[in-house]
N, C-alpha and C positions, 0 to 999 in steps of 0.2 A: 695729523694730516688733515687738509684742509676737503671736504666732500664737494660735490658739485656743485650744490646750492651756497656754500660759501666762496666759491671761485668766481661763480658769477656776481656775487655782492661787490667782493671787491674790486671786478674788471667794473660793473657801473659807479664806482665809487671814483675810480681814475679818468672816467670817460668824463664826468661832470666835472673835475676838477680842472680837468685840460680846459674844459668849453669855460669855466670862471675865466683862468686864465688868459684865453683867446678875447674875450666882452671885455676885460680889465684892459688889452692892448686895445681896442678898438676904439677906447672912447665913448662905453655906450651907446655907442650909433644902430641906426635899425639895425644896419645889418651883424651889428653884437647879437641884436636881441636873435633873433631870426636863428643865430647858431645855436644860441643857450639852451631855443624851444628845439629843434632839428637834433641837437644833441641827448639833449634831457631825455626826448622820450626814444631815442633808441637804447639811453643805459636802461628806461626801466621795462624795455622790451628784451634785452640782454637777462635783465634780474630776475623777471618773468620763465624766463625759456621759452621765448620762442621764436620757432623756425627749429625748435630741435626735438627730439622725443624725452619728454619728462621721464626720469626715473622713477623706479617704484622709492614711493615713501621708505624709510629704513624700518617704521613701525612695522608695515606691513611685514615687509620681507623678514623682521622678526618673528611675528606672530605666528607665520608659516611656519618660521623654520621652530615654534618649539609649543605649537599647537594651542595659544590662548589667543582666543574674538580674533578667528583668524577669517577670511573668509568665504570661507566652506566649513561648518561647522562640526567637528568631527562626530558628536552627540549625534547631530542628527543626521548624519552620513552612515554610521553603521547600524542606526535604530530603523534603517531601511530594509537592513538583512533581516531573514527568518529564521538563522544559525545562529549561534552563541558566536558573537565577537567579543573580545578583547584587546583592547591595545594598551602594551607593556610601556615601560617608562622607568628607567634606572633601576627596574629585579619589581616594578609595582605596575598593579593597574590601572594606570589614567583612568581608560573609561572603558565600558562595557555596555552593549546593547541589552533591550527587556530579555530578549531568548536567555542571552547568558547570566542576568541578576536572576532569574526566576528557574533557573539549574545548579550556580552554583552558591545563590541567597545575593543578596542586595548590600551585606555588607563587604563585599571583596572589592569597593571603590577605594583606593589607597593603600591594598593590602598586598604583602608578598604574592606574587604571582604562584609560589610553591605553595602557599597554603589554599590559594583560591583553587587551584587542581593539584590536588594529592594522588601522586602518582607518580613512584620512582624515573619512570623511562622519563617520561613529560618533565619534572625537575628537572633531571640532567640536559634536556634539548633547552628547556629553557634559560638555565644559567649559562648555558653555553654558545654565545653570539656564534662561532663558527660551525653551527652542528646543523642550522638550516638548509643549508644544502641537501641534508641527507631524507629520506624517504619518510611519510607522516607517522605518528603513533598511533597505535589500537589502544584505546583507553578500554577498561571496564570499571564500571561502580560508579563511573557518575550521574546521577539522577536519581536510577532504579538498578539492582542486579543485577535485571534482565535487557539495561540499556547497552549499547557498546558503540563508541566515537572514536572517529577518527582526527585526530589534530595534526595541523599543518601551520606552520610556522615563517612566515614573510620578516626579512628585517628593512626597513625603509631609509632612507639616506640619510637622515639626519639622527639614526639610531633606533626612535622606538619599533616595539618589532609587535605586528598584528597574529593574533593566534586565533586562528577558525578550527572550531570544533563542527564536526558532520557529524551529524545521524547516521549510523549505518545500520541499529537494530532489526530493520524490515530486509535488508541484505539477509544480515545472519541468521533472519527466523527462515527465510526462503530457503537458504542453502540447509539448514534442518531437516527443515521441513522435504529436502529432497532425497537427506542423506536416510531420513527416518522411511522416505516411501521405499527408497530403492530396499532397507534391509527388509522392511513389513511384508513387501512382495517375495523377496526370496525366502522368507521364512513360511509364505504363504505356500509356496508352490513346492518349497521339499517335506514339509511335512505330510502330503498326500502323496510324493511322490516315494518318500521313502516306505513307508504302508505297500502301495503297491509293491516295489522291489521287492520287500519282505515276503509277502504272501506269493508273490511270484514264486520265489527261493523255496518255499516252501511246501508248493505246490510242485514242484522240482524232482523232489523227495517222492518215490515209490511209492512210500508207505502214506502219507499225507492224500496223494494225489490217488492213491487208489481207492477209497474211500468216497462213495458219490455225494454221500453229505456234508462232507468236511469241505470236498472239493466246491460244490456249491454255494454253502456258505462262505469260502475264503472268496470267489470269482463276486461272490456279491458285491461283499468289501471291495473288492478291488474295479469295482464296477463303480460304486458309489464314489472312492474316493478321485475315479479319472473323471466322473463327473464335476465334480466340487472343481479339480483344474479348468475342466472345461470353463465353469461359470465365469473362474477367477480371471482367464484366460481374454474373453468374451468382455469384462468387465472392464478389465484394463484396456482393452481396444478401442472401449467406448468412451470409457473417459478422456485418452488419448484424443480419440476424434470431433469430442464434445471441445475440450479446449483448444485444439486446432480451428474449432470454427466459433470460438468465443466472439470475437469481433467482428463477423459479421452477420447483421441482424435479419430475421428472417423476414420474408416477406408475402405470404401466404397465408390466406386467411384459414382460422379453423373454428369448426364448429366440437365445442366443448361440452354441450349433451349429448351430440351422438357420437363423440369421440369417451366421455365416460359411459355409456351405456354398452358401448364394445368391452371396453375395458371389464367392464362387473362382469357380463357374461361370460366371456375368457379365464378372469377369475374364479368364478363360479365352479366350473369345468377344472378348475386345477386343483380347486380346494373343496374336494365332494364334501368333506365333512364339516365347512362352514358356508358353503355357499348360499346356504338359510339366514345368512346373518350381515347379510350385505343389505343396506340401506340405505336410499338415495332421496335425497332432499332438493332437487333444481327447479329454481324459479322459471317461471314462463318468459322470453324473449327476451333470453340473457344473448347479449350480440356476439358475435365471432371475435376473436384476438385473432392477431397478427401473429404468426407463427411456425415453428417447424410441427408437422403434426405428430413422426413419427418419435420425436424425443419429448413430445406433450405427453404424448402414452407411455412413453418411457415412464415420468413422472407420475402419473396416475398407478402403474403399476407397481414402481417402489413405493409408492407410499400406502395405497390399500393392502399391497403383499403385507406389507410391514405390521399394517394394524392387524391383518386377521393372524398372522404367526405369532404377534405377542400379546394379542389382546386374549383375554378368557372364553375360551368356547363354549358357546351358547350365548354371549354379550353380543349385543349389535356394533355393527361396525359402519361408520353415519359418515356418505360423501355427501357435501352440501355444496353446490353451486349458484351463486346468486351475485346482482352487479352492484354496488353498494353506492352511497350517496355522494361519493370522489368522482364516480364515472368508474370506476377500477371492476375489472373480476375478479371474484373472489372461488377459491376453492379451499375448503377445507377437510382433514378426513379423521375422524375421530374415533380412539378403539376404548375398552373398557377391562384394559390390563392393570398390572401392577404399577405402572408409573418410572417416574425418569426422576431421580436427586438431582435437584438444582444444579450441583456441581458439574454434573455431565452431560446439563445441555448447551453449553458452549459450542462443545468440541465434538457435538455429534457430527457434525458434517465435516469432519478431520478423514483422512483415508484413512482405514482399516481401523480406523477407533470403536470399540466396542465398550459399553458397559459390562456386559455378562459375556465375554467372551466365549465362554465354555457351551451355553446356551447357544447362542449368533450361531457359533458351528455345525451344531447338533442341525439346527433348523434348517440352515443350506444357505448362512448370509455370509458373504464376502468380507464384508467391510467398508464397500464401496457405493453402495445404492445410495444414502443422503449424499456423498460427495460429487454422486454422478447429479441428481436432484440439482444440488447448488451453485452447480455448473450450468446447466439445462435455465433453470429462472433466470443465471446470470448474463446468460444469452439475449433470454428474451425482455429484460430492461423492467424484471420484476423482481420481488422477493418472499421470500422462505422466512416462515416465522414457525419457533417449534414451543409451545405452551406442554406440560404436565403438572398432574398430581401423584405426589405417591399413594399407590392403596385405590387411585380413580381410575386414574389414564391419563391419555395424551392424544392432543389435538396437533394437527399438523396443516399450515395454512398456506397457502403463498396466492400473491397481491399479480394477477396483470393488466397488461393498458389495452383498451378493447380496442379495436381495430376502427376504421372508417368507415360511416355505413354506408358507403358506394363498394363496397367490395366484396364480394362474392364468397363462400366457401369453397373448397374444393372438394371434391368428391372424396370418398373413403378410398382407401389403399385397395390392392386386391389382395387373394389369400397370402402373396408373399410376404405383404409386407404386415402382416399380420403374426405369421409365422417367426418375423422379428425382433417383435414385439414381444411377444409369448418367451421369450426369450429372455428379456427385459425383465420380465416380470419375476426371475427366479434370483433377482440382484436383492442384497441385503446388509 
């Protein structure tokens, strides 16, 4: 069958021959000529196309339909995603963006789409053209372990069929990560609460409860251990309200020497038998940050608590205050304990993660004072850096952006808010 551009060949091929025709009866006379020219160039206006809408070239609409120098270039159409593309091509892979060479290696250009993702479910969706319809897969193992992707599976009209791998690891560490707080917390709060039950029951008992020293000593325990809920209690309320107000940022100026100098003193007062060993280092006309003040003290107080309960009694325990050559405040608070393994300073600021568990408890810590910390900095558009040596100590530091110097501090809280503070201060 004959295409468009040879139907109009042949219609100006017939137009000219008629106009020969017509000039042969005429005698060559002008008015031959006049037709021949009049004719001639409407056939190669005819052969042209025009007055009508040109066809797409057939190259083209090949190329389209089977993806070579086509144009839109498919190479660099999905080298624009930040996901691992692939697009399939009779069971292979034409082509794949950098995300997916550099996930599932550089050689999977031309290779079984099954070998380039090894993964029974993903195999089956993929040999199987009518299976896209159906809801994406959960891959694991491709990358890392600990990665897990989602693939989804498009087939496009002229057959090949595009597979999008997503990220979903930061998903699944999040949903852990919530399933691990919900069980951490309920294990935190029955193991004190069952103590109490116990000693209750047994104080129950006649013979237990008649006895004023036994009796004493159990009311203790069970005094201590509603404490410890209380903290737990308290702790998780705050963290609760600390991320509730993560995104928005505070706006109040605070003054950071005489907000540590409360702090020491309060401290001081809780901890008789190290309050000799608090030591402050603050530079002169260190300016105010921008801030919530009553969770800056929050901060100061988990983190000095922290050094004088693990640090060695009778070691100094060194807050340093000073603005550094960024413009940034700096606070540091440094103890002279046994130290922190490498390995566990990751994950200190994890909820209820503890290195010495058994210790943390004895001491009166939660599990939640660095998480609450990392939260507090995260607010205020600083950071938390936690340095150790084992057998030295550990320095604990975090970076903020000082405030404007047209703005004012505010005044110090009064005894209430003090009083909530003090509070604060038993988080660990």
């Amino acid at each position: 069958m004959l295409d468009t551009f040879g139907l109009r060949t042949l219609t100006a091929i017939t137009v000219i021959m008629i106009a020969a025709i017509a000039t042969t009866l005429l005698d060559q006379s002008l008015q031959g000529g006049l037709i021949v020219l009049v004719v001639g160039i409407a056939a190669v206006l005819i052969a042209a196309g025009t007055g009508d809408n040109a066809a797409e070239p057939p190259s083209a609409v090949q190329h389209v339909a089977d993806g070579r120098d086509s144009p839109v270039n498919i190479d660099e159409m999905i080298e624009a995603v930040v996901e691992p593309i692939l697009i399939v091509f009779d069971g292979r892979v034409a082509h794949a963006n950098l995300p997916a060479r550099a996930l599932l290696g550089g050689h999977i250009i031309g290779e079984d789409v099954r070998l380039a993702i090894r993964h029974p479910a993903a195999a089956e969706r993929l040999t199987n053209a009518r299976a896209t319809s159906q809801g994406p897969i959960n891959l694991v193992g491709l990358g890392t372990l600990d990665q897990r992707w989602e693939m989804r599976l498009t087939t496009m009209s002229d057959g090949r069929r595009v597979v999008h791998l997503i990220d979903q690891t930061g998903s699944y560490a999040a949903e852990r990560m919530r399933v691990d707080f919900v069980a951490n917390a309920s294990h935190e709060l029955r193991t004190p609460l069952a103590s109490i039950l116990g000693f209750v029951e047994t104080l129950s008992d006649d013979k237990a409860g008649a006895d004023p020293k036994v009796r004493a000593r159990f009311l203790k325990v069970m005094f201590d251990e509603a404490r410890r809920m209380q903290r737990l209690v308290e702790d998780l309320i705050s963290l609760s309200r600390i991320e509730a107000e993560k995104y928005r940022v505070p706006a109040t100026a605070v003054d950071l020497q005489q907000l540590m100098d409360e702090v020491h003193a309060e401290l001081a007062d809780a901890y008789d038998n190290r309050g000799e060993d608090l030591v402050t280092d603050i530079q002169a006309d260190v300016p105010p940050v921008v801030g919530d003040r009553a969770q800056l003290s929050q901060v100061l107080h988990n983190l000095i608590g922290n050094a004088m309960k693990y640090g060695k009694s009778g070691t100094p325990v060194v807050s340093r205050l000073w603005m550094d050559q960024t413009g940034m405040v700096r606070i540091s608070v440094s103890d002279e304990g046994e130290g922190i393994a490498p390995e566990h300073l990751p994950r200190l600021t994890e909820r209820f993660y503890r290195v010495d568990a058994g210790r943390s408890r004895s001491l009166g810590g939660t599990g939640l004072g660095l998480a609450i910390v990392k939260h507090i900095i995260e607010r205020h558009r600083g950071r938390l850096d936690i340095t150790s040596v084992v057998g030295k100590g550990t320095t604990a530091s975090i970076l903020l952006p000082s405030g404007p110097p047209n703005i004012a501090p505010r005044e110090a809280p009064s005894s209430n808010g003090n009083a909530t503070v003090t509070q604060a201060a038993r988080s660990g």
